[in-house]
Kinemage of the C-alpha trace (Angstrom):
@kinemage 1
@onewidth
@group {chain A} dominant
@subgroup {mainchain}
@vectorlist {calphas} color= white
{ca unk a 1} P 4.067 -200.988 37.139
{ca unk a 2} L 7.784 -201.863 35.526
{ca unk a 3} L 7.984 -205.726 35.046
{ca unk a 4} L 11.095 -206.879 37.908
{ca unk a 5} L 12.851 -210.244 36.774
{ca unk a 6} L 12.032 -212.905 39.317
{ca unk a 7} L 14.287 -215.288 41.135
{ca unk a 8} L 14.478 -218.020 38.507
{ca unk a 9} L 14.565 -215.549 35.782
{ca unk a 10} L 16.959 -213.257 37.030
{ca unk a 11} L 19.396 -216.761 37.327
{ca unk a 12} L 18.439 -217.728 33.857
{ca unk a 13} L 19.463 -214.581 33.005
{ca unk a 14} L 23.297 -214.683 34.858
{ca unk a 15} L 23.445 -218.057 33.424
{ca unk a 16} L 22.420 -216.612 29.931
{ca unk a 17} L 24.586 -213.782 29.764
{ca unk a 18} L 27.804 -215.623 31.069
{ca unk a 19} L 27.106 -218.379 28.432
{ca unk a 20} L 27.158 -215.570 25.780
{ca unk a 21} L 29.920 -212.934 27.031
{ca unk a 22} L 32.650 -215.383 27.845
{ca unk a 23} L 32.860 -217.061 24.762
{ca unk a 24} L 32.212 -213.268 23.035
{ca unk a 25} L 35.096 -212.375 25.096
{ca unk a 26} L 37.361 -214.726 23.906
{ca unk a 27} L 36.516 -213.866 20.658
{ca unk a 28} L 36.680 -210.458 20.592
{ca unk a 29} L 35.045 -210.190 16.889
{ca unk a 30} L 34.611 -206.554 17.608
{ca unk a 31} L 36.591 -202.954 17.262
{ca unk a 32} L 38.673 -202.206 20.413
{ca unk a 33} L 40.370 -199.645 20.501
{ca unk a 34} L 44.245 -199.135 20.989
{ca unk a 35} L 45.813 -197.663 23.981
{ca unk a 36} L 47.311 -194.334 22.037
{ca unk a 37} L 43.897 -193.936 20.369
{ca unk a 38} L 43.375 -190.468 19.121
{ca unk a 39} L 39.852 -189.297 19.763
{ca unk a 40} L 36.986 -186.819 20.147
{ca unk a 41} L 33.642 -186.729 21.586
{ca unk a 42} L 30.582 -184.616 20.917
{ca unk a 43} L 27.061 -184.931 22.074
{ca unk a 44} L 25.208 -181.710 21.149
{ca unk a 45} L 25.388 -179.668 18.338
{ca unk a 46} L 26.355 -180.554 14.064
{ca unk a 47} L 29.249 -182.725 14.895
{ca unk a 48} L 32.233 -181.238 13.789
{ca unk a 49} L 34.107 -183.963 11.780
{ca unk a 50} L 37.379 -182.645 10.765
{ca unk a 51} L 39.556 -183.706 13.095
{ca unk a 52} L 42.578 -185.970 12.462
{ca unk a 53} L 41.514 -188.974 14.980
{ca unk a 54} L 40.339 -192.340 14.719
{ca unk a 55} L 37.617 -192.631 17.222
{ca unk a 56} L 34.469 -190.148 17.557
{ca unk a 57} L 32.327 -190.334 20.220
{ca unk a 58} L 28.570 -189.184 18.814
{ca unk a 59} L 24.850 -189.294 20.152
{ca unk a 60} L 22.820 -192.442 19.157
{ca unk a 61} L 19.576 -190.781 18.346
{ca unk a 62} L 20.979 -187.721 16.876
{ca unk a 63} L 23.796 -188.202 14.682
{ca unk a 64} L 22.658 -189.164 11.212
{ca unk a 65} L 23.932 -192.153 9.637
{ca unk a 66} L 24.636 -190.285 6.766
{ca unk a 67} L 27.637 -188.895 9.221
{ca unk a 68} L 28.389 -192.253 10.383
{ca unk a 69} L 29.213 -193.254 6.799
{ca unk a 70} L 31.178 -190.301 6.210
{ca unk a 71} L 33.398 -191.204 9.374
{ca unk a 72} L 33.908 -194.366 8.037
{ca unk a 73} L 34.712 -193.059 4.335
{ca unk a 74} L 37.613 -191.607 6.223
{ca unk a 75} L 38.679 -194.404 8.372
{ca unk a 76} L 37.699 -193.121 11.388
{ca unk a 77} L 35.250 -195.559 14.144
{ca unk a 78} L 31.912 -194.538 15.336
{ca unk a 79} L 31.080 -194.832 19.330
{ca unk a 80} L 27.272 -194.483 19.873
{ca unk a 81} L 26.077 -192.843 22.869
{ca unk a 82} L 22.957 -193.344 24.951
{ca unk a 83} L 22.190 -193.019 28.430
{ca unk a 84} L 21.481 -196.685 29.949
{ca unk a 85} L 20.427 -195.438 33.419
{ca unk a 86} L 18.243 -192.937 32.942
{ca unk a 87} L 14.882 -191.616 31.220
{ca unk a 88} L 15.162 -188.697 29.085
{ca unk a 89} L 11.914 -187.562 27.695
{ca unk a 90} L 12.976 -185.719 24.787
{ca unk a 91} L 13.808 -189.080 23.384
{ca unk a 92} L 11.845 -191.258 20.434
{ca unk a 93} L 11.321 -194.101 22.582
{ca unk a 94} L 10.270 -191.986 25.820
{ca unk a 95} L 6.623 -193.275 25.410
{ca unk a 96} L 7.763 -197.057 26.173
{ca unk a 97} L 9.020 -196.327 29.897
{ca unk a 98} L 6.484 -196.911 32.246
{ca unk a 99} L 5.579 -195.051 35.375
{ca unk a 100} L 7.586 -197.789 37.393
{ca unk a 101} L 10.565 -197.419 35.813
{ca unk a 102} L 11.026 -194.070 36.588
{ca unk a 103} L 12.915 -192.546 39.993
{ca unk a 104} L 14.466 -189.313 40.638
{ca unk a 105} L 14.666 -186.631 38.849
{ca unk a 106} L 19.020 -186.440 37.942
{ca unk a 107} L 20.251 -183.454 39.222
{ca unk a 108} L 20.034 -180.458 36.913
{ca unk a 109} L 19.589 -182.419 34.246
{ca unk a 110} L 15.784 -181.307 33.018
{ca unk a 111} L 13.361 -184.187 32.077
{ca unk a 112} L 16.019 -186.517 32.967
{ca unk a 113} L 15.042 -189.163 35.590
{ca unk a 114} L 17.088 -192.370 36.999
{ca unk a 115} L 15.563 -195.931 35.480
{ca unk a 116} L 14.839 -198.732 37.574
{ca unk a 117} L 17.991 -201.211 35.907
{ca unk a 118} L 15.975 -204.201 37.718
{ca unk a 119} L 12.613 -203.851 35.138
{ca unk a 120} L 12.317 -205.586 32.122
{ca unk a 121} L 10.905 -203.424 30.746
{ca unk a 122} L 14.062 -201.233 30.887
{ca unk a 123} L 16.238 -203.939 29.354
{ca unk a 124} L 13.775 -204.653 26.247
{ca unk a 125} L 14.708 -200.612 25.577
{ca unk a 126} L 17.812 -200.673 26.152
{ca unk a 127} L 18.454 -203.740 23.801
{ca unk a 128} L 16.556 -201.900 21.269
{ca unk a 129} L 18.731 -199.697 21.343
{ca unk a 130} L 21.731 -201.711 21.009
{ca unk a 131} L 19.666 -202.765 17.719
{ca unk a 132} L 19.454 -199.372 16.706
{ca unk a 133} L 23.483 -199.415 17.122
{ca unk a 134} L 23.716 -201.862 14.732
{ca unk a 135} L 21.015 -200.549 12.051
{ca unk a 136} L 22.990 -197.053 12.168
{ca unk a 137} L 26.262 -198.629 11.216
{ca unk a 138} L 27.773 -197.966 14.906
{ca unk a 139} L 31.094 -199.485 15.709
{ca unk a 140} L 30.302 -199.423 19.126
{ca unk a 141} L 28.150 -197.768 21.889
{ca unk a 142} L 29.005 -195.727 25.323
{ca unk a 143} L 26.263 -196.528 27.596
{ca unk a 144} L 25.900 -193.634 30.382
{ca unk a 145} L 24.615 -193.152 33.841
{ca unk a 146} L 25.483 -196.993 34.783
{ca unk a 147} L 26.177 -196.311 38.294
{ca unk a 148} L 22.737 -195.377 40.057
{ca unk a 149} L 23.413 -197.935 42.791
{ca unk a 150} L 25.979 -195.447 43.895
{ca unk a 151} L 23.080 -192.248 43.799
{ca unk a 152} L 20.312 -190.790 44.832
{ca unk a 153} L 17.822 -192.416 42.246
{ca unk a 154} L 14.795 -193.050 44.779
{ca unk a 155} L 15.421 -196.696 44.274
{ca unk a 156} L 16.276 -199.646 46.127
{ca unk a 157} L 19.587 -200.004 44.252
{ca unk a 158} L 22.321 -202.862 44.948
{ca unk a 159} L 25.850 -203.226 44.281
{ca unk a 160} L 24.963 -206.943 42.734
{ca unk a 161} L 21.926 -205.111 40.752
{ca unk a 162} L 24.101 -202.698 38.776
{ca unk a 163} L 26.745 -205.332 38.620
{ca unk a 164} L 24.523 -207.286 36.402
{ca unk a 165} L 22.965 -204.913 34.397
{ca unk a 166} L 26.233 -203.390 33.452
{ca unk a 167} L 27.845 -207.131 32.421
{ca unk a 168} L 23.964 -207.490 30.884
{ca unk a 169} L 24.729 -204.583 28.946
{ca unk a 170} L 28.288 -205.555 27.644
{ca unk a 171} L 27.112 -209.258 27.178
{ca unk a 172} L 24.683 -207.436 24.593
{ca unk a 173} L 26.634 -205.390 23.173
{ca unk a 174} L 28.806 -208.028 22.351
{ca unk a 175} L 26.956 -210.263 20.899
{ca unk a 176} L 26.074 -207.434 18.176
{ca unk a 177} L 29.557 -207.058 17.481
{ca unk a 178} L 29.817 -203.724 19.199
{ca unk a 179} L 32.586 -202.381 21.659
{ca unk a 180} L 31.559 -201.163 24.872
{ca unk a 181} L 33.247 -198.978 26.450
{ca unk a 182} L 32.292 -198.237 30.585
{ca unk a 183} L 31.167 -195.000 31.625
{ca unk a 184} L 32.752 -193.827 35.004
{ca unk a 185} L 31.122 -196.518 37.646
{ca unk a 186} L 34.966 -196.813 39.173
{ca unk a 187} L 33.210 -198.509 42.267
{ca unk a 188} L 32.413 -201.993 39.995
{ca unk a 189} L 36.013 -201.415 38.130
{ca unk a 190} L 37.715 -204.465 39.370
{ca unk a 191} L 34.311 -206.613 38.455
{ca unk a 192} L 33.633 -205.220 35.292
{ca unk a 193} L 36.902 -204.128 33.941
{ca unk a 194} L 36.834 -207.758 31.742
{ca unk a 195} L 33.527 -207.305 30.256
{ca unk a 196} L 34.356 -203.786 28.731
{ca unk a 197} L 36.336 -202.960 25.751
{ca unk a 198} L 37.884 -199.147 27.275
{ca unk a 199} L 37.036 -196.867 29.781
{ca unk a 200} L 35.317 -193.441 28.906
{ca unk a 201} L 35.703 -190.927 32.575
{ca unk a 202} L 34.803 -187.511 33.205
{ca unk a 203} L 36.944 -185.422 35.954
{ca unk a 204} L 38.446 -188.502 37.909
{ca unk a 205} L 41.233 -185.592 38.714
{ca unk a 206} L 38.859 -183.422 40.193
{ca unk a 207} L 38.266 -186.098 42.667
{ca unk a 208} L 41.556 -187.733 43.504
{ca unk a 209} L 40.163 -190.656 41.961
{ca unk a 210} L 42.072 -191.289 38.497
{ca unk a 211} L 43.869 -194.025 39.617
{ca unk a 212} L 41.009 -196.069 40.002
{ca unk a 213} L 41.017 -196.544 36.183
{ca unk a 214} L 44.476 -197.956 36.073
{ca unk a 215} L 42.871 -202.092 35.799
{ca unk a 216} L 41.917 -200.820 32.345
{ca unk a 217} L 44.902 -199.753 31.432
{ca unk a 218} L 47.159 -202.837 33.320
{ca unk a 219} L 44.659 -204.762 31.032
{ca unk a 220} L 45.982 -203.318 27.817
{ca unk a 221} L 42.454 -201.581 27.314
{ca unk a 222} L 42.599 -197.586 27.446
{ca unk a 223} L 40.980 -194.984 29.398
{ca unk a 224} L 39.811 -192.099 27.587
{ca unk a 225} L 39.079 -188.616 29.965
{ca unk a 226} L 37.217 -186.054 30.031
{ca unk a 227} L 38.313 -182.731 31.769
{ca unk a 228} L 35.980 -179.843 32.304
{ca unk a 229} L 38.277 -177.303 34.486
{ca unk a 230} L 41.298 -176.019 32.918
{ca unk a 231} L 40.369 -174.663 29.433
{ca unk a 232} L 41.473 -171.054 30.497
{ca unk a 233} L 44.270 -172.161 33.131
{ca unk a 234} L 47.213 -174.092 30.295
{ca unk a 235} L 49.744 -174.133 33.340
{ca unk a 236} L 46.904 -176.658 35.166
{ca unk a 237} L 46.017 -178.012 32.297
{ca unk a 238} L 50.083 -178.866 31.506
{ca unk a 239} L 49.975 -180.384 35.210
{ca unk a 240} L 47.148 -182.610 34.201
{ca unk a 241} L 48.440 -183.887 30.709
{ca unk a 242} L 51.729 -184.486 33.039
{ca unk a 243} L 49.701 -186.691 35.571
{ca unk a 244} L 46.970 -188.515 33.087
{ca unk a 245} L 49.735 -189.273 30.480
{ca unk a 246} L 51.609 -190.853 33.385
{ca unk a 247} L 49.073 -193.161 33.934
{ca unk a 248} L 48.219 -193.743 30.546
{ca unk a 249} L 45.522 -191.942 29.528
{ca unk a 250} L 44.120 -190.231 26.837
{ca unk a 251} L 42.492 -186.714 28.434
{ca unk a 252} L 40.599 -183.913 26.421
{ca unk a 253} L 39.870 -180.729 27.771
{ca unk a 254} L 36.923 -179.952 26.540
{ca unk a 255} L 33.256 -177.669 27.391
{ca unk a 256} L 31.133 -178.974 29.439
{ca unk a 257} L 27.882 -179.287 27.184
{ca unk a 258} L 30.040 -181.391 25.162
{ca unk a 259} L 28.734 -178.919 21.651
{ca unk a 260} L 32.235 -178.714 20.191
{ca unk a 261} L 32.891 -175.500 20.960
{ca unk a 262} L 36.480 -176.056 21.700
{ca unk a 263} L 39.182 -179.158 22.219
{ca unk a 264} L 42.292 -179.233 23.531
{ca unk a 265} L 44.437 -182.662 23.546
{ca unk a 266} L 46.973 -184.018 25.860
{ca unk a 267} L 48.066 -185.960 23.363
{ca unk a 268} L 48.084 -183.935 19.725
């Protein structure tokens, strides 16, 4: 069974990670990116690393730090991705998540299950790979799936328990001299918008829900979005770079798999 932090430790652990992330936040001994940053983000496939931007978002496990070097030969920052929220089984460290841990299967997602963000177990993992971050030369790391309270994971997921893992996570991040950006969760914006460096969001549009994100932005700290829908329809897509550059974004049109196949920026 996973390993749940008990009363006293899960207050050690508030105390802990508030004595660490608000000095770390003062600090800010870390990359953070500007507002106008140019940037791309791939997560299957060779990355394609030609493009003219400062910021590439890559996959943790699978980009080879042999790329990460060559990104920073040419002055360009490396965001890691991992999923924080979720098993994936195709991954090296699969075989340390125990049966506990595990929930629901995610959607259409295959092998993917929601974690159980209350386990120890889970956080040992995830800080491991936070060290892994570090070993590969990351400049920072985009933790995904950090909003299961708000889903059907088969767990008894609060508000207050993915409040604390997520300011856990950035807390740890910190502390390894990483940025951190957070990954949609707009319900915990106004509570976590502090603890994270920028805002990574996929489709708030199609949702009504972009201006959700605009704490980041009011905080000097940008959003970068994702959009999915108009890659054949430029007159919606126009509309779009219209409305997100309004509020300060920084959208990409770009496939859905995420394998480079094509990008198109609002803001060339």
């Amino acid at each position: 069974m996973s390993t749940f932090l008990s009363l006293p430790e899960l207050l050690s652990t508030l105390l802990g990670t508030a004595a660490l992330v608000q000095p770390a936040l003062a600090n800010g001994g870390w990359y953070q990116p500007a507002m106008d940053v140019n940037w791309q983000v791939q997560l299957q496939g060779t990355p394609d690393t030609h493009y003219d931007v400062e910021l590439y978002v890559l996959d943790l496990f699978d980009t080879e730090q042999s790329v990460i070097g060559g990104l920073h030969a040419q002055g360009a920052k490396m965001i890691c991705y991992f999923s924080a929220g979720t098993f994936e089984n195709w991954r090296d460290d699969a075989g340390r998540f125990l049966p506990g841990d595990k929930g629901r299967r995610l959607g259409n997602w295959p092998g993917e299950r929601w974690l159980d963000i209350r386990s120890q177990n889970v956080r040992e993992i995830m800080a491991d790979r936070l060290d892994l971050a570090v070993e590969k030369g990351c400049d920072g790391v985009d933790p995904d799936n950090v909003d299961g309270y708000s889903n059907h994971t088969g767990l008894p997921l609060t508000y207050q328990n993915q409040l604390d893992y997520n300011i856990w996570l950035a807390g740890e991040a910190h502390q390894r001299g990483l940025a951190v950006s957070l990954k949609n969760d707009l319900g915990q914006i106004q509570d976590l918008v502090a603890h994270f460096d920028f805002a990574i969001n996929e489709s708030c549009h199609e949702w009504d829900e972009c201006e959700l994100l605009t704490p980041f932005t009011q905080a000097g700290k940008p959003v970068l979005h994702i959009d999915y829908l108009y890659a054949n329809d430029p007159v919606g897509r126009d509309q779009l770079c219209l409305y997100t550059q309004g509020l300060g974004f920084r959208t990409l049109t770009l496939p859905e798999l995420l394998d480079g196949s094509f990008r198109l920026s609002c803001n060339p």
